[in-house]
Structures are given as C-alpha cells and as structure tokens.
C-alpha positions in Angstrom: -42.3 82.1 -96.4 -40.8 79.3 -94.2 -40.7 76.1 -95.7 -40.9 72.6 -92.9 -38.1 70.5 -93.2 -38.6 67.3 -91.6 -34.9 66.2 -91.9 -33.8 69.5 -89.7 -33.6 68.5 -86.2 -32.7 72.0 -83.7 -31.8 72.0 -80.5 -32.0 75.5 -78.3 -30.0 74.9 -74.9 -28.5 77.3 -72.3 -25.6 77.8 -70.4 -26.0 78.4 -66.3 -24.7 81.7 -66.4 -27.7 83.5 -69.2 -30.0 82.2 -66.7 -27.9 83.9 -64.0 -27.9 86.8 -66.2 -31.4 87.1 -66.4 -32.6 86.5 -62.7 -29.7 88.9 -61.5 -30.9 91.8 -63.5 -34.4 91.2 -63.3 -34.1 91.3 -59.0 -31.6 94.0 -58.5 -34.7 95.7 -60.0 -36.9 94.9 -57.9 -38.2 97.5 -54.9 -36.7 96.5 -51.6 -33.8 94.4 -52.6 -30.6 96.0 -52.3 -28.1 93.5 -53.8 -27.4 90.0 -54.4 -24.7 88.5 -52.9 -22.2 86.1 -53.9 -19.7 84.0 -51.7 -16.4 85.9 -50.6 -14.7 85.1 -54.2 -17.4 86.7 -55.9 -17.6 89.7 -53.7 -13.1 90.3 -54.1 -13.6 89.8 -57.9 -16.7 92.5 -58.0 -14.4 94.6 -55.6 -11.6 94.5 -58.5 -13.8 94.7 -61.4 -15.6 98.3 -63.0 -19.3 96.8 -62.6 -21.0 94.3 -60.5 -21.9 90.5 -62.3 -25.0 90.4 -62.7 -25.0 86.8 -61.6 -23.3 87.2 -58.4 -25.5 85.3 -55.8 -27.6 83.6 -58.8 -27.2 79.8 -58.3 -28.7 77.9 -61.0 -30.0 74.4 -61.6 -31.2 74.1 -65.1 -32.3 71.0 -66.8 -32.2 71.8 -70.6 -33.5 68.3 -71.3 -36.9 69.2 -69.4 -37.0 72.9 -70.1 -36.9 73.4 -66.8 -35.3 75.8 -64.2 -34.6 76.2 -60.4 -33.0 79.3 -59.3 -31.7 80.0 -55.6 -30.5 83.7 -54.3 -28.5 85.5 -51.5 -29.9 89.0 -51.3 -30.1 91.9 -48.7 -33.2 93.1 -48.4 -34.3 96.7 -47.3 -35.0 97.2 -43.8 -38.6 98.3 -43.2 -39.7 96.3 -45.9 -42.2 93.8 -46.3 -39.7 90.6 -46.8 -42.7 88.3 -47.8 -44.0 91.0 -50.4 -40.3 91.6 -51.8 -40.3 87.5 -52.4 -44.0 87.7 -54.2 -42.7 90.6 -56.5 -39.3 89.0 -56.8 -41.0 85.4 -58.3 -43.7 87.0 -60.3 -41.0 89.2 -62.2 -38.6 86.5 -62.7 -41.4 83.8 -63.9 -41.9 86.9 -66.2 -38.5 87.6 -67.6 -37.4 83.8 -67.9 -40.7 83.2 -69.6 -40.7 86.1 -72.3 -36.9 85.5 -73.1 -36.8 81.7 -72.9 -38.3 78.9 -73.4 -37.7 77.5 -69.5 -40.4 77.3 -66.7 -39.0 78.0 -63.4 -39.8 75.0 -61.3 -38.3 76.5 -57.8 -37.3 79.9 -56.5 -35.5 80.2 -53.7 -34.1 83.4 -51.9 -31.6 83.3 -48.9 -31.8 86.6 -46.9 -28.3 87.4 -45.9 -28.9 91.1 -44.6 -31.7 93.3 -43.8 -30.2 97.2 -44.0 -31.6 100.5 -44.6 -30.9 102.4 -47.7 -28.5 104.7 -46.1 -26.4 102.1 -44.5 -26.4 100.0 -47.6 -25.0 103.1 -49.3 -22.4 104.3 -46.6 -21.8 100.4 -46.6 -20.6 100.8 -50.7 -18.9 103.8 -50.2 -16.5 102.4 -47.7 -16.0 99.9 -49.5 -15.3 101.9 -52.9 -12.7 104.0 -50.8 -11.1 100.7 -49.2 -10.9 99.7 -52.8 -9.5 102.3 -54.5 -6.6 103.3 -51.5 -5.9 99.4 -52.5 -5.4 99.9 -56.3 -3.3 103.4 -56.2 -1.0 101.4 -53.8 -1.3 98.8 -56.4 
C-alpha cells in the first residue's frame, strides 16, 4: 500500500541523449529507412567503434520544464519507397515509443533526407566501408 506524502516533492527529468536513444532505435526500425546519419564526427567515431550510436543523427530539443519534445533527423531513405509514407510510419512509431516510455509529448518531428539508395547499394556502401576500416586498424 502507498501511503501520500505531501512533504515529498519528485522531480523526473531527462537527459538529451535517452531521448536520442529512443527515437534512434525506434526509426532504424522502421521499413524504408536505412540509417540515420550523423555529422562527419559522428560517422569517424561509429567507423572506430564495434556498434553504431543509436543517437547518431538524433538532434534533440527537450524542454523538461513543459514535458515536452522536438526531435529532428538525418536519414537515408530506401530508394523506391514511398518517402511521405516512411515519414507517417516514422512519427506514429516514435509518438508511440516516447509516449509509452516517458512522460514527454513530442511537439515537432522533423526528418532531413540526406540520401535515397537501394538496399543493395546501401549494403555494398557498408561493406566498403567495413573493409576501408578494418585495412586502417591492422595498420593501426
């Protein structure tokens, strides 16, 4: 049984980067998005690192005062999808995510479209990249 205790005062705020958490692994699931990007910083440190941050190309504005949130994105989007569709699936999962594991309401979404590639050359794009890496670390 909880018992009220009117001399308790709590406070529940958040740091930028769980928010940053949450949108980036809610829309790297999403169908037809194929990554978020970052600035060139973000993308060397992801290059040196075993896993990709989650909240690489999450820019957040949160207001802890008002309980509110404003989140904007980089992403490459597949190629042959619908780019207004992704967006409508993209908002409606992360109202739901930052909804059921906060206590914010996302006030603005916004998503910059960097890159539109197919599957295949997003993937032959990665593994370039993962052997460009990894010739740089054994020389390393």
């Amino acid at each position: 049984m909880t018992t009220e205790n009117p001399k308790l005062e709590t406070v529940l705020t958040y740091n930028d980067d769980v928010l940053a958490k949450i949108a980036g692994n809610t829309v790297r699931d999403v169908d037809g998005v194929l990554s978020l990007e970052g600035n060139l910083i973000d993308s060397v440190t992801d290059r040196f690192s075993d896993e990709t941050d989650p909240t690489t190309g999450v820019k957040v504005d949160l207001d802890n005062d008002d309980k509110q949130v404003k989140l904007t994105m980089d992403a490459v989007l597949e190629y042959g999808k619908s780019i207004p569709a992704v967006f409508d699936k993209v908002t409606t999962k992360l109202c739901s995510a930052i909804d059921s594991k906060t206590d914010l309401k996302p006030t603005e979404i916004k998503i910059h479209v960097k890159d539109l590639m197919t599957r295949e050359e997003y993937m032959k794009s990665n593994r370039k990249n993962d052997k460009s890496d990894s010739k740089k670390k054994d020389k390393d």
